[in-house]
SEGUZA-939442 format. One record per residue (C-alpha): residue number from 1; residue in one letter; x, z, y. Coordinates in steps of 0.5 Angstrom, whole numbers, always signed. Layout:
<rec NUM "A" <X Z Y>>;
...
END
This chain:
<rec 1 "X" <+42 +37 -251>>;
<rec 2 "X" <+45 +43 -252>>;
<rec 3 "X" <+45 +49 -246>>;
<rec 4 "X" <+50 +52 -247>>;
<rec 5 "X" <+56 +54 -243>>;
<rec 6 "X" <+64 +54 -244>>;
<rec 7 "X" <+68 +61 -246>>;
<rec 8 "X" <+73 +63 -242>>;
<rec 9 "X" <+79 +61 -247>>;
<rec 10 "X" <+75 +54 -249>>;
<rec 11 "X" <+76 +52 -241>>;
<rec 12 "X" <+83 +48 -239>>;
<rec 13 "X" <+79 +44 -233>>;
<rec 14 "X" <+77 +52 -230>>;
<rec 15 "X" <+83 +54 -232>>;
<rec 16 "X" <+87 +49 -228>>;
<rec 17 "X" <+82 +50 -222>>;
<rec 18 "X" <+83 +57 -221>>;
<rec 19 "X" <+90 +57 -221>>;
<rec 20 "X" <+91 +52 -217>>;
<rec 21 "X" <+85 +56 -212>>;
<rec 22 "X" <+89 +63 -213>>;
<rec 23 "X" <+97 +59 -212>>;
<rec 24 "X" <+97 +52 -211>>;
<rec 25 "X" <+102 +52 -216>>;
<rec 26 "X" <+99 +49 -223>>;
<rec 27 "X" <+101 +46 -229>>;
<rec 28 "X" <+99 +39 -233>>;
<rec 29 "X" <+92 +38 -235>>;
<rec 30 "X" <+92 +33 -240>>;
<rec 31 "X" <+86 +29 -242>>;
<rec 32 "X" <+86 +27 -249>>;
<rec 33 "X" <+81 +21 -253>>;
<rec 34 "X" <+81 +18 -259>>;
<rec 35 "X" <+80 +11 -254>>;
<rec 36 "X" <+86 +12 -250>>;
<rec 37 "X" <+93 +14 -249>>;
<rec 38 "X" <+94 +20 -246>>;
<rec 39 "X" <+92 +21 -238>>;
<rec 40 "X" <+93 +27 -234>>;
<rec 41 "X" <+88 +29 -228>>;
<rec 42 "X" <+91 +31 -221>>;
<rec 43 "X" <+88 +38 -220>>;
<rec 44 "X" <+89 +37 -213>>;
<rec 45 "X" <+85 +32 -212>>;
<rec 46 "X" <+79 +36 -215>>;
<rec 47 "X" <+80 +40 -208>>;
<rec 48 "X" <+78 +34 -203>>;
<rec 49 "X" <+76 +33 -197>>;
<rec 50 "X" <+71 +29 -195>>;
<rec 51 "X" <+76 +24 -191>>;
<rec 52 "X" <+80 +24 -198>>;
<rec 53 "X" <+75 +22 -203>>;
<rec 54 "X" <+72 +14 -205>>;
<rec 55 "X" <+68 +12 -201>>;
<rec 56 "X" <+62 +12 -206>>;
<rec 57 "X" <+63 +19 -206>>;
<rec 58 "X" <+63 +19 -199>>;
<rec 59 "X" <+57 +14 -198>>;
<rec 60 "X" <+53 +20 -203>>;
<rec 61 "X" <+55 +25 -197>>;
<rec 62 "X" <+52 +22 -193>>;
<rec 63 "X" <+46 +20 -195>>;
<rec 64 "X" <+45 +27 -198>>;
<rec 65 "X" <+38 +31 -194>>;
<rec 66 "X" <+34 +37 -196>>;
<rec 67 "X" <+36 +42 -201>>;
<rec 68 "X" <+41 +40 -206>>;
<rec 69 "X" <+43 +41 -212>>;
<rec 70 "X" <+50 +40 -214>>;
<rec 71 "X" <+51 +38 -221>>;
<rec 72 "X" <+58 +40 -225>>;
<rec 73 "X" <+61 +42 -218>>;
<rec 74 "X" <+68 +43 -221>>;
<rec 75 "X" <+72 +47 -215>>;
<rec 76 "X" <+67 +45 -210>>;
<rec 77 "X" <+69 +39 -206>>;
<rec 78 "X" <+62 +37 -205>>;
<rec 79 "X" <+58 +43 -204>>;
<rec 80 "X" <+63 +46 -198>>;
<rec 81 "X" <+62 +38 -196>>;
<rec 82 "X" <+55 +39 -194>>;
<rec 83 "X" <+54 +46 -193>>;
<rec 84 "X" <+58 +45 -187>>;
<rec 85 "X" <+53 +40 -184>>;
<rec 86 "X" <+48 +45 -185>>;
<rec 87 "X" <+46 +43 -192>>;
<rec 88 "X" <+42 +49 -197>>;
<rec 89 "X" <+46 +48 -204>>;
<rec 90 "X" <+46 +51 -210>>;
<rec 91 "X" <+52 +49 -214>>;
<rec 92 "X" <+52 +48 -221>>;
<rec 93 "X" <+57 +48 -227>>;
<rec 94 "X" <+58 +50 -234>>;
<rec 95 "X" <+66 +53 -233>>;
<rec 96 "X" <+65 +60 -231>>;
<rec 97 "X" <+72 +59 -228>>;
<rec 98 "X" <+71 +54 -224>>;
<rec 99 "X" <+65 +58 -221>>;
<rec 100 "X" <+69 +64 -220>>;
<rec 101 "X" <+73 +59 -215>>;
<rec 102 "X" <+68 +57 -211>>;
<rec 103 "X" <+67 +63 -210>>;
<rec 104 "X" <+73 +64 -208>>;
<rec 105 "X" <+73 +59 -203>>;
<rec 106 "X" <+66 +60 -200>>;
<rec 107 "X" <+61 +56 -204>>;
<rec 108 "X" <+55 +60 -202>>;
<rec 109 "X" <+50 +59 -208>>;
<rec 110 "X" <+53 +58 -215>>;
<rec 111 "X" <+51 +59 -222>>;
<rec 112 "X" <+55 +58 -229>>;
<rec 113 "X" <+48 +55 -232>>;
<rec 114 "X" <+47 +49 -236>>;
<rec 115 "X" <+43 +43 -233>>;
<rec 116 "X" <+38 +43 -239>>;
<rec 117 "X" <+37 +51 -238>>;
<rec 118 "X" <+30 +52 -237>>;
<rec 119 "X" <+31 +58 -232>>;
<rec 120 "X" <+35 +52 -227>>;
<rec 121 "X" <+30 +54 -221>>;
<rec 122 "X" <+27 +47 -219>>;
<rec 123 "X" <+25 +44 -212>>;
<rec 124 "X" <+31 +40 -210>>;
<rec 125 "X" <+30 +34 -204>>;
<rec 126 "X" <+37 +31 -207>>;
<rec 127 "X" <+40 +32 -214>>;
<rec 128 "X" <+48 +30 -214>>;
<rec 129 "X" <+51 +29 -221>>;
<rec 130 "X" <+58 +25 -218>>;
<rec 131 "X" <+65 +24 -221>>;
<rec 132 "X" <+61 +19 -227>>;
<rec 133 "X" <+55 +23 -227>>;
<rec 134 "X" <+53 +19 -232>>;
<rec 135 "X" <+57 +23 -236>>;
<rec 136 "X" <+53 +29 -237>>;
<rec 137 "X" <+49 +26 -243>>;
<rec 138 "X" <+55 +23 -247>>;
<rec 139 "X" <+51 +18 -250>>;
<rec 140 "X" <+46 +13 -249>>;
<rec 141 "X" <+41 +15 -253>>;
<rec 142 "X" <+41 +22 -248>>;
<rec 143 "X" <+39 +18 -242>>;
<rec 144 "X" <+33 +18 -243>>;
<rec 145 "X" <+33 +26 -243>>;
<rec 146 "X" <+37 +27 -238>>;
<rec 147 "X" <+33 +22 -233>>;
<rec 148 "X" <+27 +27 -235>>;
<rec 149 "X" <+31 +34 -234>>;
<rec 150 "X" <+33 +31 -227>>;
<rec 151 "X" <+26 +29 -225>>;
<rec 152 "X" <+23 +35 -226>>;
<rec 153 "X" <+28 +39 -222>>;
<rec 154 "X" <+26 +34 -216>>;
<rec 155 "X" <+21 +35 -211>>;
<rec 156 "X" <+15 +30 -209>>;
<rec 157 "X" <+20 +24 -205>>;
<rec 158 "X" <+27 +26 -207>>;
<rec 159 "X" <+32 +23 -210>>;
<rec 160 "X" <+38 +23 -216>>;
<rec 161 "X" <+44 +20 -212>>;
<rec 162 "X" <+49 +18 -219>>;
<rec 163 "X" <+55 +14 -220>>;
<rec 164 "X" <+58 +11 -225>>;
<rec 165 "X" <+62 +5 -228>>;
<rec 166 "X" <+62 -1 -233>>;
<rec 167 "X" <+68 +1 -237>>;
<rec 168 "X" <+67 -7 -240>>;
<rec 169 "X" <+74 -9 -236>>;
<rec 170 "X" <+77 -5 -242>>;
<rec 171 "X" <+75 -10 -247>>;
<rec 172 "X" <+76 -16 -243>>;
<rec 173 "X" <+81 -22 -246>>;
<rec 174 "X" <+86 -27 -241>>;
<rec 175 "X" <+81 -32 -243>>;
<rec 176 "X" <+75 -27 -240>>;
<rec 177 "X" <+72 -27 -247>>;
<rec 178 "X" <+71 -19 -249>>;
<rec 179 "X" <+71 -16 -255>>;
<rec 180 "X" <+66 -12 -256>>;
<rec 181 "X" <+62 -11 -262>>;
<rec 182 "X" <+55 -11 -261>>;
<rec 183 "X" <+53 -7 -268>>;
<rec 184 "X" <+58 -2 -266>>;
<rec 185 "X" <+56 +3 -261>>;
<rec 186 "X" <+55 +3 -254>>;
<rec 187 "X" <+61 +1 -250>>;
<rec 188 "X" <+61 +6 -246>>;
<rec 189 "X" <+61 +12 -250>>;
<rec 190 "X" <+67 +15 -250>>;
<rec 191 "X" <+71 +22 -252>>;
<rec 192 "X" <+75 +26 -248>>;
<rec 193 "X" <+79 +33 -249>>;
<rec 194 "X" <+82 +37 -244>>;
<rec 195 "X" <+88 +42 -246>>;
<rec 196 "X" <+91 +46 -240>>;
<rec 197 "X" <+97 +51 -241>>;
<rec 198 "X" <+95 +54 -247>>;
<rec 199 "X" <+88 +53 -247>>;
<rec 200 "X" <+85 +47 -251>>;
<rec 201 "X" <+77 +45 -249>>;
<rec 202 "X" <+72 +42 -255>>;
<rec 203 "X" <+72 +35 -256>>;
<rec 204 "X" <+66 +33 -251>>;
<rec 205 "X" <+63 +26 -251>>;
<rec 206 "X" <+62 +22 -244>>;
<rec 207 "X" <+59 +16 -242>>;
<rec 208 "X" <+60 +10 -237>>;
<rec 209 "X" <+54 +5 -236>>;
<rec 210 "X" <+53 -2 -233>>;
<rec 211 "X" <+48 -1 -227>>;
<rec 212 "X" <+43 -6 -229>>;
<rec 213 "X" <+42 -2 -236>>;
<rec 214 "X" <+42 +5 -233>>;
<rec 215 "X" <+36 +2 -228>>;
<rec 216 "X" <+33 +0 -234>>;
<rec 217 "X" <+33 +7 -237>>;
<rec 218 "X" <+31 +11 -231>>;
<rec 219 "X" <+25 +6 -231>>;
<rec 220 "X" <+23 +8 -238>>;
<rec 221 "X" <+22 +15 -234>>;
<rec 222 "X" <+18 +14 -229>>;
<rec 223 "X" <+24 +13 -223>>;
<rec 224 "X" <+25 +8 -219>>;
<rec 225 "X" <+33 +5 -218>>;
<rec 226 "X" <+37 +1 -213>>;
<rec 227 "X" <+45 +0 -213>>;
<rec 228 "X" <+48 +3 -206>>;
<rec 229 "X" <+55 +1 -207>>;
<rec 230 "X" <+59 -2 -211>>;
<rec 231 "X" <+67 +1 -211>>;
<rec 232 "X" <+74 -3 -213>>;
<rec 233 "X" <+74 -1 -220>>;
<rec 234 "X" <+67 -2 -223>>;
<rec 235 "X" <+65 +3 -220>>;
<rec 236 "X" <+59 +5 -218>>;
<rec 237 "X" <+53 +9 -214>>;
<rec 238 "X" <+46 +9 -215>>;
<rec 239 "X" <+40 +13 -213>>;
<rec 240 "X" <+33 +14 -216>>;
<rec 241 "X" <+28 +17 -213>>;
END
């Protein structure tokens, strides 16, 4: 797992944020995959209210307690979230732009650093990788490190609140056969590219995870797992502790 951080010119996700902080007026932020046909990622909908988002996310607000550490934050939806109820977070992302607008919104503890930094301060009661946090270690055989990371970052008695989805729907056939070959990779691991205006980010990997082998590999690490809530698009949340 690499630590490093995004260059202002490799950041179209920032770019796209700060824009939309600065004017409300934004352009197109194109999501490519080698996988998939083109998408685009409404940057309005990365500054949601709480009334506005899933209701997995909502579910993972409200079960948030003690100081909190708040994993690829993006704009900072989660972070003014809880620091309205009273909440200590620290509010962590890669994108130097994306910090520099939630600076601008009010974010209180924000720092451009990579989660595996080993100058990360540590002691947190609740970790919040969301939005697919899962993601973060981009194929399977990193889960173990990224399970490993996060548990060193907690405190005694804390939790890692985490979603993701079981993206197997996509290789399902009418008769409910799926295609799936399984002396291929993960069925999860996908690679994702954004580019906004003119700015064109690296290729990254992201994974998706069914539960139960989600579960399976945080045990490996010495955590314990439960399902809290399952959403409407095989999507789910999970806590570790």
């Amino acid at each position: 797992m690499n630590i490093k951080i995004l260059s202002k010119d490799k950041d179209p996700m920032g770019a796209a944020i700060l824009d939309y902080q600065k004017s409300e007026r934004v352009g197109r932020l194109r999501v490519l995959s080698s996988m998939f046909e083109e998408d685009e990622m409404p940057v309005k909908h990365l500054f949601r209210k709480v009334e506005e988002m899933p209701m997995l996310e909502q579910k993972a607000l409200q079960l948030t307690k003690g100081r909190v550490l708040d994993i690829g934050a993006g704009s900072g939806c989660h972070t003014l979230a809880l620091q309205e109820k009273g909440l200590e977070v620290k509010a962590i992302d890669i994108s130097p732009l994306s910090c520099e607008a939630m600076e601008l919104r009010g974010v209180k503890d924000v720092e451009c650093i990579n989660l595996f930094d080993e100058h990360l301060e540590s002691g947190f009661d609740t970790i919040l990788p969301l939005m697919n946090g899962t993601g973060i270690a981009g194929k399977i055989e990193n889960l173990p490190a990224l399970f490993n990371r996060l548990k060193a970052l907690l405190n005694k008695d804390g939790q890692i609140l985490i979603d993701s989805s079981d993206i197997k729907y996509i290789y399902e056939n009418e008769d409910g056969s799926f295609d799936i070959n399984l002396n291929a990779a993960y069925y999860g691991e996908v690679d994702y590219q954004m580019v906004y205006k003119d700015v064109k980010g690296d290729s990254f990997d992201w994974l998706y995870v069914d539960f139960p082998l989600l579960k399976s590999i945080a045990e490996s690490c010495g955590l314990h797992g439960e399902l809290i809530a399952e959403g409407e698009h095989y999507d789910y949340l999970a806590r570790f502790f």
